[in-house]
MARMI-213361 format. One record per residue: x, y, z of N, C-alpha, C, CB in turn. Coordinates in steps of 0.02 Angstrom, whole numbers, padded with zeros to 5 digits, always signed. Glycine has a CB too. Example, Ala and Ser with C-alpha at 12.3 -4.5 7.8 and 13.67 -1.06 7.14 Angstrom:
+00660-00284+00390+00615-00225+00390+00660-00165+00390+00565-00224+00452/+00642-00112+00354+00684-00053+00357+00645+00002+00394+00704-00030+00286/
This chain:
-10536-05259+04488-10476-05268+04447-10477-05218+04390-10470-05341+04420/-10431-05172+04372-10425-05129+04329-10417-05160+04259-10376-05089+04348/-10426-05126+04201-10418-05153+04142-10351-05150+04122-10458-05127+04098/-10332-05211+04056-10289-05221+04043-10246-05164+04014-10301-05265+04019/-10291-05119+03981-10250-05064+03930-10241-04988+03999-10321-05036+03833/-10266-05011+04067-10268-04960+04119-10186-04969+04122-10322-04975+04195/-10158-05008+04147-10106-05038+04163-10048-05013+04124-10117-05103+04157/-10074-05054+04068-10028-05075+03979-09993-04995+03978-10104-05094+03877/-10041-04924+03969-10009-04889+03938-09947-04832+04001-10071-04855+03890/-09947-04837+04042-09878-04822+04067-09842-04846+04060-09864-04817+04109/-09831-04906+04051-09773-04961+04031-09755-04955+03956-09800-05043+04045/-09798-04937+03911-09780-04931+03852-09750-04882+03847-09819-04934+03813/-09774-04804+03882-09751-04754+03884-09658-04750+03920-09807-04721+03919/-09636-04794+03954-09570-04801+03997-09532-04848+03946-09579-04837+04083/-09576-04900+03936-09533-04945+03863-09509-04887+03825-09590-04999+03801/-09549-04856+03786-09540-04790+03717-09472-04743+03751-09635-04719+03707/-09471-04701+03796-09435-04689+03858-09366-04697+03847-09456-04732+03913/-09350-04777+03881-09294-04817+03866-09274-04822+03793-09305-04882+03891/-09305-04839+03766-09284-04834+03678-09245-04785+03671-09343-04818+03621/-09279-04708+03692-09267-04675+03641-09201-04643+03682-09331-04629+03610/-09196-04654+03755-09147-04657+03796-09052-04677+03740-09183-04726+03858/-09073-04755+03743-09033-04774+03723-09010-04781+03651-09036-04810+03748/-09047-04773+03608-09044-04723+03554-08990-04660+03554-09110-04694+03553/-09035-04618+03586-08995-04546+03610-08909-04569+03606-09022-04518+03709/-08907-04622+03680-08855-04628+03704-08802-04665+03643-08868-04662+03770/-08810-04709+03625-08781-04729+03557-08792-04694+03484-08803-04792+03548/-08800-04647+03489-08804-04592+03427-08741-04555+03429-08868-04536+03433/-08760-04523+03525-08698-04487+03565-08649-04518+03561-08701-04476+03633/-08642-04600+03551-08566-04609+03551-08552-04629+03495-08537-04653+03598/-08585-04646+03444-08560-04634+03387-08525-04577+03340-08597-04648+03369/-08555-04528+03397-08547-04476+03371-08446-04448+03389-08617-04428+03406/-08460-04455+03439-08408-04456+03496-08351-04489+03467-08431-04495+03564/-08354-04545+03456-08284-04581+03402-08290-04552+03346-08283-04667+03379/-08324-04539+03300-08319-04524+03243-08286-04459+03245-08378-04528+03212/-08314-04418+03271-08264-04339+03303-08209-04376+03308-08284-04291+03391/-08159-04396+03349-08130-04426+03381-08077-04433+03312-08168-04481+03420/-08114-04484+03267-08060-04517+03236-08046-04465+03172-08081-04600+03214/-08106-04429+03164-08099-04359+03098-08024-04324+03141-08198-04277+03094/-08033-04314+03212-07972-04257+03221-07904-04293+03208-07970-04220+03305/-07901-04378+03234-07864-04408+03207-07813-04406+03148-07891-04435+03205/-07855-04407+03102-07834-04421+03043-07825-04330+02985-07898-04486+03016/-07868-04261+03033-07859-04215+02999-07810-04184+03064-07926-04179+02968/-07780-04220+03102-07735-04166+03132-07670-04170+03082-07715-04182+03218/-07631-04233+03063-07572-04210+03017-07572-04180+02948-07536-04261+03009/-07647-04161+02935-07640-04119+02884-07650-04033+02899-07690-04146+02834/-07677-04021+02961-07676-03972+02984-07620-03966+03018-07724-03962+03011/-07587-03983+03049-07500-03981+03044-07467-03959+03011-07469-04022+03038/-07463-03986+02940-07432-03978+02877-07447-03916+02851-07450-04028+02831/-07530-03891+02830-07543-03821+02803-07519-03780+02864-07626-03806+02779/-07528-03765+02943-07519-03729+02971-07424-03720+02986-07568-03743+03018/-07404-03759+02989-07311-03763+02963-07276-03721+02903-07293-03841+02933/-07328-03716+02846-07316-03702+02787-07329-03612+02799-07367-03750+02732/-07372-03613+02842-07397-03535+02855-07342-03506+02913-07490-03532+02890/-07305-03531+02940-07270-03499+02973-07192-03476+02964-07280-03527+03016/-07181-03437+02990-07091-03403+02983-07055-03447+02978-07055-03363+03041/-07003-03460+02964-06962-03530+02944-06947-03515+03019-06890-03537+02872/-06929-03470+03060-06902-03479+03133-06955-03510+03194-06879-03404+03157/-07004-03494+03157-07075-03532+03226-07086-03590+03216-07160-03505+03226/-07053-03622+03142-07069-03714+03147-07030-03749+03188-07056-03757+03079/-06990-03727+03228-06938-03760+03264-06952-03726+03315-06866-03762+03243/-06994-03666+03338-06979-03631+03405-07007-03677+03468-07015-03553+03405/-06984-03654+03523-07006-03686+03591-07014-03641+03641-06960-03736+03616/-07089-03646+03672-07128-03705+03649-07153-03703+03589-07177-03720+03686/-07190-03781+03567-07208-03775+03495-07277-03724+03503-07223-03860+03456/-07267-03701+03444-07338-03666+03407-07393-03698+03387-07327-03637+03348/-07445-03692+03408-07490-03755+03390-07524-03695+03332-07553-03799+03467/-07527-03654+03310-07541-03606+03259-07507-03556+03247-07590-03583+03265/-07495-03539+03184-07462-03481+03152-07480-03423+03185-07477-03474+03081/-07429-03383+03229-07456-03309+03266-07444-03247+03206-07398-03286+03349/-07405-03274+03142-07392-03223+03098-07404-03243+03042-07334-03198+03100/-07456-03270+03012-07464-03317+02955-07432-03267+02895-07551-03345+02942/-07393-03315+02861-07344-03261+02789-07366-03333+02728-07206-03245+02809/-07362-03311+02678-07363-03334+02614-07271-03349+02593-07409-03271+02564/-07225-03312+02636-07171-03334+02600-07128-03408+02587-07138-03297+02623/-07151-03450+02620-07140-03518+02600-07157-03543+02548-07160-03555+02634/-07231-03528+02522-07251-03533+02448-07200-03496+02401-07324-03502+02437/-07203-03427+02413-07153-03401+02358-07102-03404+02356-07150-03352+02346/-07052-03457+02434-06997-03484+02396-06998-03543+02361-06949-03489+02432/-07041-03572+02372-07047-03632+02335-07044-03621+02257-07111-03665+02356/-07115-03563+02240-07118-03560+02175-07080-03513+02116-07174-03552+02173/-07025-03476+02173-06975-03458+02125-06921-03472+02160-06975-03390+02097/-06899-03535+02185-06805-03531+02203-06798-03560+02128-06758-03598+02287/-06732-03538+02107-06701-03553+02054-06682-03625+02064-06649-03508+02041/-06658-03650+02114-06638-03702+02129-06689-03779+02142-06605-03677+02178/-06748-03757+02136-06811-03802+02129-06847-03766+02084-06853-03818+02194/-06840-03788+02030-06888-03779+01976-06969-03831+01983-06839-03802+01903/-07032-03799+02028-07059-03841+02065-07111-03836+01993-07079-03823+02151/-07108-03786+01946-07162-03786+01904-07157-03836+01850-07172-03722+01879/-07080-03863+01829-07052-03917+01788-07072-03978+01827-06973-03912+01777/-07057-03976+01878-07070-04042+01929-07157-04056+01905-07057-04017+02036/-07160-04010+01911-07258-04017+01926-07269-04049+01849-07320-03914+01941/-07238-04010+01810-07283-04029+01722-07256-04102+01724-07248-03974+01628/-07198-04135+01763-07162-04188+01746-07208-04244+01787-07080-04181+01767/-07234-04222+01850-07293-04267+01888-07356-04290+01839-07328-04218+01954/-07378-04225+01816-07434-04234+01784-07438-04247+01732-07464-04200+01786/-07397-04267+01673-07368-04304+01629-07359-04366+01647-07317-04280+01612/-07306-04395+01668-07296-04460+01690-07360-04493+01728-07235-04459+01735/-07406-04458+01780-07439-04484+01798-07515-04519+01776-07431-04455+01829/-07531-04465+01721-07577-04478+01681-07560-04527+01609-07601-04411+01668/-07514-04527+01606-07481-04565+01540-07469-04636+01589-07393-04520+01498/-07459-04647+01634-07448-04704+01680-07518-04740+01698-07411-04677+01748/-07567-04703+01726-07643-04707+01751-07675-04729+01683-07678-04627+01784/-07664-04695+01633-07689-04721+01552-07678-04781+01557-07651-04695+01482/-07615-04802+01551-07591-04871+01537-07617-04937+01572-07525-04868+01548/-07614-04906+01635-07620-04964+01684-07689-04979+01695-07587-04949+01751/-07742-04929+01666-07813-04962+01673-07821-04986+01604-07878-04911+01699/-07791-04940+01559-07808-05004+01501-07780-05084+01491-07786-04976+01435/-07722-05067+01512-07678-05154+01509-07732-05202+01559-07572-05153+01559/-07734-05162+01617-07780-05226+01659-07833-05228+01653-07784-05233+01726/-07895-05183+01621-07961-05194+01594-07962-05242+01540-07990-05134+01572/-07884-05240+01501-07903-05296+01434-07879-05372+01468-07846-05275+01345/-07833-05359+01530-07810-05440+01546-07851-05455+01592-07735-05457+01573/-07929-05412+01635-07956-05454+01669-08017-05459+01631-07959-05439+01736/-08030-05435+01570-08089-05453+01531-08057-05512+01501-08118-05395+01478/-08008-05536+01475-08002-05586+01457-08014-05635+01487-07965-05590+01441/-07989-05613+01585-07952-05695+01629-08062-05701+01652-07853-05671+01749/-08079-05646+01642-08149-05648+01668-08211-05670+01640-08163-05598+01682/-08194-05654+01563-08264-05675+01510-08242-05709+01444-08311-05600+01483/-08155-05717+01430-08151-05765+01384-08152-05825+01410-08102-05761+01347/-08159-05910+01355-08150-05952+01381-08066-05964+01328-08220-06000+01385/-08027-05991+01388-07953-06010+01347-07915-06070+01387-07895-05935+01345/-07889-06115+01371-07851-06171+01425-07804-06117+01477-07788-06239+01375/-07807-06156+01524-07764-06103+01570-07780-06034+01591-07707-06092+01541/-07831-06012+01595-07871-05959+01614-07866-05943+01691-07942-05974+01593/-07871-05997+01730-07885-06006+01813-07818-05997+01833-07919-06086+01844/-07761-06033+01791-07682-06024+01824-07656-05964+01792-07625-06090+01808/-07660-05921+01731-07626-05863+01726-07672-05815+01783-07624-05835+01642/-07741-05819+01806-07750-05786+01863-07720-05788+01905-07788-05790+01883/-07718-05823+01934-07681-05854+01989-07626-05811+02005-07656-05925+01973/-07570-05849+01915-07497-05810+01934-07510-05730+01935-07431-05828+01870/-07553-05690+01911-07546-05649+01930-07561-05624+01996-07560-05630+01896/-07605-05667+02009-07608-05657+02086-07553-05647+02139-07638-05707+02109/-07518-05721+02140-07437-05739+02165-07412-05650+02142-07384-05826+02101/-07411-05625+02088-07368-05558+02101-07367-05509+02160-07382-05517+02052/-07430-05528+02190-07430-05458+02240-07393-05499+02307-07529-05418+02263/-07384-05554+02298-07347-05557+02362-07249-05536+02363-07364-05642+02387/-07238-05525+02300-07175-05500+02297-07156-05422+02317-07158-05513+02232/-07128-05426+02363-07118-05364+02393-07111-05306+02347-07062-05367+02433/-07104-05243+02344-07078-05212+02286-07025-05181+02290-07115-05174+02259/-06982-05174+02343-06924-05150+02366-06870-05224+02336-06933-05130+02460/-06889-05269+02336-06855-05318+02294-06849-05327+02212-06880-05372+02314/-06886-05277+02205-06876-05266+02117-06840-05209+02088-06945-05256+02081/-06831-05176+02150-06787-05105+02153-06727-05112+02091-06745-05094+02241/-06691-05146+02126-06615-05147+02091-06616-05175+02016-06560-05198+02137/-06666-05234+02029-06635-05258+01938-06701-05208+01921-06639-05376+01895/-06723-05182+01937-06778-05143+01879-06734-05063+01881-06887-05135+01916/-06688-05037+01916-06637-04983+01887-06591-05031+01875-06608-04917+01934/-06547-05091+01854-06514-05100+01802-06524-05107+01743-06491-05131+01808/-06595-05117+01749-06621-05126+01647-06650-05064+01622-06698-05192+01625/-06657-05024+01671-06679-04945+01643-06614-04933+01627-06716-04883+01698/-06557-04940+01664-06510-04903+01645-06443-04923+01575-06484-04895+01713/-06490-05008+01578-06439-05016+01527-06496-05021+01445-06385-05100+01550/-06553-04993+01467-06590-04973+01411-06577-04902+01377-06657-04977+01432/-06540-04852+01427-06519-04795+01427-06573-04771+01434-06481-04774+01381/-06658-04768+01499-06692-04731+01512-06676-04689+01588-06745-04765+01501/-06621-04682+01596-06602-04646+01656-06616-04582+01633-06530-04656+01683/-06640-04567+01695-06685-04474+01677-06715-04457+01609-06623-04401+01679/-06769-04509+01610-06821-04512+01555-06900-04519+01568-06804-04569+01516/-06929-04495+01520-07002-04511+01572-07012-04606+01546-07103-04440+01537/-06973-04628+01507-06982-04706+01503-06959-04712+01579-06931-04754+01439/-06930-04716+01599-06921-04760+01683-06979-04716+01709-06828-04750+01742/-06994-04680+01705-07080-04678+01778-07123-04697+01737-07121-04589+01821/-07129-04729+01672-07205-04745+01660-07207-04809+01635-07242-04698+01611/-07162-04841+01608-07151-04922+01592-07160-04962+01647-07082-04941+01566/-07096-04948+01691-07088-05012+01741-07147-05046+01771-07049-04992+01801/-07164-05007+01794-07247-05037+01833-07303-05020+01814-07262-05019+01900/-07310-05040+01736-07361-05014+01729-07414-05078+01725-07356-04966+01673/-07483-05077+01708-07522-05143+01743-07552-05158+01806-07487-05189+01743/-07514-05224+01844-07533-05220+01904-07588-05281+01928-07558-05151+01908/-07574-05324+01985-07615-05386+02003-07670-05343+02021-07587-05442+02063/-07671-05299+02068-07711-05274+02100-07778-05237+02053-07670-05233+02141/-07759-05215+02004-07794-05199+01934-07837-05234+01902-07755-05192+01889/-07804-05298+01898-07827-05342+01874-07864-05398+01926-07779-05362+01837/-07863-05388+01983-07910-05429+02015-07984-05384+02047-07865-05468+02077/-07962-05330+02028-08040-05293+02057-08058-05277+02007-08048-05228+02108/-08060-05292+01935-08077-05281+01879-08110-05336+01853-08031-05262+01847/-08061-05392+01873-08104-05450+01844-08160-05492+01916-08035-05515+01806/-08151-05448+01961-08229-05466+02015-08271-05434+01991-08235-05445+02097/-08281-05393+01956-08336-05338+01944-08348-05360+01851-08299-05236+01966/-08302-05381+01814-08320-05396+01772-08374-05460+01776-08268-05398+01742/-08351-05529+01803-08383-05570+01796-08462-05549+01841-08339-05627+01813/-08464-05510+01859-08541-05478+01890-08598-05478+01834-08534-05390+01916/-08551-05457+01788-08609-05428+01714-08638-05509+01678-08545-05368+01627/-08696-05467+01669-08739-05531+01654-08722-05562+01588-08817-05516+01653/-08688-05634+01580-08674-05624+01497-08737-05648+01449-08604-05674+01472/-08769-05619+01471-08860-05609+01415-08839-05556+01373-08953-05573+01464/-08796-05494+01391-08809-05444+01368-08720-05435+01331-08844-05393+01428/-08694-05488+01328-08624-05503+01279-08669-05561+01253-08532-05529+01321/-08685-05603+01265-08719-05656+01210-08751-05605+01147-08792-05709+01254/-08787-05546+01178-08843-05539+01133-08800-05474+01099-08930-05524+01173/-08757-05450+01121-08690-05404+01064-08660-05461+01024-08608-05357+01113/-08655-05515+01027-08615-05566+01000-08676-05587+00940-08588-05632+01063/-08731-05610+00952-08775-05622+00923-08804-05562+00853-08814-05636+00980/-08775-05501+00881-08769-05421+00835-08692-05442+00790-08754-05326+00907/-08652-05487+00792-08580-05465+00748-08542-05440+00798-08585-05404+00685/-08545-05435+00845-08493-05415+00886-08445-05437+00901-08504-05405+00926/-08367-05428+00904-08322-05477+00896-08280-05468+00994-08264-05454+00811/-08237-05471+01016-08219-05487+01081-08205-05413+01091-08157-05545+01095/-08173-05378+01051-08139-05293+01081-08224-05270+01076-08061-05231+01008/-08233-05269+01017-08310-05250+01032-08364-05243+01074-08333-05271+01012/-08376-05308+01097-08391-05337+01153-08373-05271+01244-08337-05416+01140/-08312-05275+01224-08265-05247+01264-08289-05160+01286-08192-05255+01220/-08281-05146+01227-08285-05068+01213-08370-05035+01219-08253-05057+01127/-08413-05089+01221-08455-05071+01191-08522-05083+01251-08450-05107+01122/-08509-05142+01277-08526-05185+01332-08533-05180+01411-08489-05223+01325/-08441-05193+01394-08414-05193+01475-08390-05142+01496-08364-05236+01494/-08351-05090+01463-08343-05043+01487-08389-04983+01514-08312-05034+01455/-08446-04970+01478-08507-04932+01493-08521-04957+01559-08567-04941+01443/-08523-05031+01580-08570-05046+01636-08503-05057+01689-08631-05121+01623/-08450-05023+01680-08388-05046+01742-08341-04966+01730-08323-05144+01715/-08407-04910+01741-08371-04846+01745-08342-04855+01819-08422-04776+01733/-08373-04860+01874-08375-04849+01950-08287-04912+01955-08480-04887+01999/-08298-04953+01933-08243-04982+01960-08178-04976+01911-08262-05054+01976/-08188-04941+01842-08143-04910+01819-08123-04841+01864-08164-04900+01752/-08169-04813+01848-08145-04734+01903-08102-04737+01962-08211-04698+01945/-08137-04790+02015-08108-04837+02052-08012-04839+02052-08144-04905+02020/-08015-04874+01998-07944-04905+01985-07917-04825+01954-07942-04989+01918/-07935-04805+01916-07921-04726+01895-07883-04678+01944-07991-04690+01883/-07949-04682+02000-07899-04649+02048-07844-04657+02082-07918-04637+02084/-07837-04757+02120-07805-04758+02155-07737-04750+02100-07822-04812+02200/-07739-04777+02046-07676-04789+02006-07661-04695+02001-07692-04843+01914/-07687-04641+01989-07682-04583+01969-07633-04561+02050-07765-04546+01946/-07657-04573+02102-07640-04567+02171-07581-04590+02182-07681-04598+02214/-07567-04656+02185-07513-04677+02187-07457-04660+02146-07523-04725+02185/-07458-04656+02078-07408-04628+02043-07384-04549+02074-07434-04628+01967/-07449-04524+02076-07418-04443+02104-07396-04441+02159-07463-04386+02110/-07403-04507+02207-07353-04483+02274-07302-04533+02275-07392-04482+02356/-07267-04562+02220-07219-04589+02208-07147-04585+02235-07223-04581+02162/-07129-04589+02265-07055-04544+02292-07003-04619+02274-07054-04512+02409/-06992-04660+02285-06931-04696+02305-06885-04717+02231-06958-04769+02352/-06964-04746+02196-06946-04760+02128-06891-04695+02076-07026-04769+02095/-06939-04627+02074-06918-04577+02042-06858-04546+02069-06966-04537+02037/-06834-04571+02138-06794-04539+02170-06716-04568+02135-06812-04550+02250/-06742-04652+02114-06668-04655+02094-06651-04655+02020-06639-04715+02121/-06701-04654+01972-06712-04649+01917-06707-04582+01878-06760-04675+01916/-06746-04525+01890-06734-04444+01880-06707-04410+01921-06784-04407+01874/-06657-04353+01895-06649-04294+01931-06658-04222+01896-06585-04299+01956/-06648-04185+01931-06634-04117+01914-06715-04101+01899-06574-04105+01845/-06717-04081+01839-06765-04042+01806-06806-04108+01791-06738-03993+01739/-06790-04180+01788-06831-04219+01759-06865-04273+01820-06789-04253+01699/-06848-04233+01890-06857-04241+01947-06940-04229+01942-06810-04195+01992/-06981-04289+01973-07062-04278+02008-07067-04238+02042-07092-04324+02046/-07114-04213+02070-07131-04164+02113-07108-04176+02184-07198-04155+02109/-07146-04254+02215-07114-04248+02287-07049-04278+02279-07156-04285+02347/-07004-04330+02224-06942-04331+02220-06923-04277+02219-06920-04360+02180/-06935-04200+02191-06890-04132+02176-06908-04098+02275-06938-04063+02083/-06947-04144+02309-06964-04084+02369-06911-04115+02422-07061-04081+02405/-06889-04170+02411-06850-04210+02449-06784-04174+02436-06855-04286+02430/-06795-04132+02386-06700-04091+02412-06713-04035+02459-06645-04042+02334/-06793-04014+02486-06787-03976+02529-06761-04004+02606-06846-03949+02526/-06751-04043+02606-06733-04111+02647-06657-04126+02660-06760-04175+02606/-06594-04067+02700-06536-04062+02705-06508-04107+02739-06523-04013+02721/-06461-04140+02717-06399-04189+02783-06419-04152+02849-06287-04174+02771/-06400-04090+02846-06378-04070+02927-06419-04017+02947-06298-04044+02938/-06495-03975+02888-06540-03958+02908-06594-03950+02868-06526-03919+02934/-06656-03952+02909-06712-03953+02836-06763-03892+02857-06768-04043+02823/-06759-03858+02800-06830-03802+02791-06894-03838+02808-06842-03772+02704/-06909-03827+02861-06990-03875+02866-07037-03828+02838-07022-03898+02954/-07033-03756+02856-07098-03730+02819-07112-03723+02710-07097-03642+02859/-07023-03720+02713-07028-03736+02614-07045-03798+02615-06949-03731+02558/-07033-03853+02664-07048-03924+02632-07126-03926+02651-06999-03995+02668/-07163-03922+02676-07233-03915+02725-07260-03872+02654-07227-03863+02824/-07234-03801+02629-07266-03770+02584-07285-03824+02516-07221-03708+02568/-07216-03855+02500-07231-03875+02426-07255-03948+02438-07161-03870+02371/-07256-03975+02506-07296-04034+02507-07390-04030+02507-07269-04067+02573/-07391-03987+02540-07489-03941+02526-07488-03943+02454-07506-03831+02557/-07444-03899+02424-07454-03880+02330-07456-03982+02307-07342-03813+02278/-07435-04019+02342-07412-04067+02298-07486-04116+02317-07323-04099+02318/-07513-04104+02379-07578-04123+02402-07637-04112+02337-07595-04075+02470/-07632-04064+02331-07679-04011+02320-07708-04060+02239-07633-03915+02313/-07682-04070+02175-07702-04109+02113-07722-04170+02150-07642-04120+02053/-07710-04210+02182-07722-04265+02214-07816-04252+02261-07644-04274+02268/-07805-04196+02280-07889-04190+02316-07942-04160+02255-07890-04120+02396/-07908-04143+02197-07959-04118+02153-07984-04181+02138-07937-04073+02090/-07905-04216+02107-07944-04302+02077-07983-04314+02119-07899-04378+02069/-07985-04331+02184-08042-04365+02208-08100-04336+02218-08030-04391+02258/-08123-04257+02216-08173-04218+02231-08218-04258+02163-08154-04126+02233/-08189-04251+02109-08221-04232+02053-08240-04324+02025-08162-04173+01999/-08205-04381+02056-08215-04443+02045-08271-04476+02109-08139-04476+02040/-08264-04428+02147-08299-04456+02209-08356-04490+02210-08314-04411+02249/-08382-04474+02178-08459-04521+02155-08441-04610+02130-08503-04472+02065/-08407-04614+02075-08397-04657+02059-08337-04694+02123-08385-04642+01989/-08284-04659+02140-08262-04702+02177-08308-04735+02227-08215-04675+02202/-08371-04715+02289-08391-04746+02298-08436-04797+02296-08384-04730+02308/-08428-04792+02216-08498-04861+02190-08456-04903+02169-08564-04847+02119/-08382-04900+02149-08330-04929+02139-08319-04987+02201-08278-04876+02132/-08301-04937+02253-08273-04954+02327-08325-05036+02335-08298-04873+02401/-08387-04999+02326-08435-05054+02343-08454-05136+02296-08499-05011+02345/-08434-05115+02248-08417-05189+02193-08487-05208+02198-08352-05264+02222/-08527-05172+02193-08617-05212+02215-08607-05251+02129-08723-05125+02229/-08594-05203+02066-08595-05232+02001-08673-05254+01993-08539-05295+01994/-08659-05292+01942-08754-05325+01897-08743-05402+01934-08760-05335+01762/-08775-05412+01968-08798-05482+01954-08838-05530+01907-08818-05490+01992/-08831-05585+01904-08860-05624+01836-08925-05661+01867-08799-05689+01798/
């Protein structure tokens, strides 16, 4: 009778084998979707820049062009000098409103979910709540009476109607105050125990240890305002027109420039991928809400 380890080690050797077999093979297909879903999701932006690069006559030709055979820059340079789209006013008017909007809305909801999160007050659990109940209100239902009170405030074509109306936000305030109540309150007891009074507390405390889920909220609120279209569309015009509200006149009844609209929609991309290059860190420690535990 042969020994046990005579036996044992071919079998260990075909076990190891199979492992690394199926390993391989589920690496390969991980790999395989993930390709898969990247081309997914970067084919309509490679659409868009390669549209923008072509003759205004090849965005419509047939068959389609799946690439620019004559790549030209002149879609950009009608964009950035037609007289008739002032795209560089549009732009200072995005990035104005949007940052003056993004200001607001992380400070208003950092101070109302530090309150609903680490003060004690009667009714604490139900003003959460109702703010909660807000996000189920559609927002296409606030449309109309929120342009009748802009307009009978007289903020029609003002930067008050893009930066008042919505500024705040449930959504602000509920991923603010999950990550607030994370923080250990040893370390607000013991600022409190220093003279520290509640803003204090605030400024001094909580904000240092809730960069990631500020940044977080930073971006998405910075994002959203800049691709704003429906709101600004009925509120500003002309010169006091947003950026993709001002690109939507490239956008004719009975025909549309796809490569000017394709051009100044890339330009309108483009502040939107810096924010996130340059927040990217924090957004994903944000994303993850790990926070301090107690």
């Amino acid at each position: 009778m042969a020994a046990p380890w005579v036996s044992a080690a071919p079998r260990t050797r075909a076990a190891t084998r199979t492992r690394r077999r199926a390993h391989l093979t589920s690496s390969t297909l991980r790999f395989v979707l993930l390709l898969l879903q990247a081309i997914i999701f970067l084919a309509p932006v490679y659409w868009m820049i390669a549209t923008s690069l072509k003759p205004e006559g090849d965005t419509v030709a047939q068959p389609i062009q799946w690439y620019p055979h004559s790549p030209t820059l002149e879609n950009y340079a009608r964009v950035l000098t037609s007289p008739d789209s002032p795209v560089v006013r549009w732009t200072l008017n995005s990035a104005f409103t949007s940052l003056a909007f993004t200001f607001g809305t992380v400070l208003t909801c950092s101070l109302a979910a530090y309150a609903i999160a680490r003060l004690k007050f009667r009714g604490r659990e139900a003003w959460f709540w109702f703010i909660l109940s807000s996000m189920m209100v559609p927002g296409l239902t606030t449309l109309i009476p929120s342009f009748i009170m802009m307009l009978k405030l007289g903020w029609i074509d003002t930067y008050h109607a893009l930066i008042w109306p919505s500024m705040g936000g449930a959504f602000g305030v509920f991923m603010l105050r999950q990550f607030f109540t994370g923080i250990p309150f040893e370390l607000e007891e013991a600022a409190r125990l220093d003279g520290a009074n509640s803003l204090q507390v605030f400024r001094h405390v909580i904000v240092p240890l809730s960069k990631p889920a500020l940044a977080t909220l930073t971006v998405f609120t910075f994002l959203g305002a800049w691709n704003s279209v429906i709101w600004p569309l009925y509120v500003v015009h002309g010169d006091m027109a947003t950026l993709p509200a001002g690109l939507a006149s490239f956008q004719g009844i009975y025909a549309t420039t796809y490569g000017t609209l394709m051009a100044g929609t890339t330009l309108t991309a483009l502040p939107a991928l810096v924010a996130y290059l340059f927040a990217q860190r924090y957004l994903e420690e944000g994303l993850t809400l790990t926070g301090l535990k107690e």
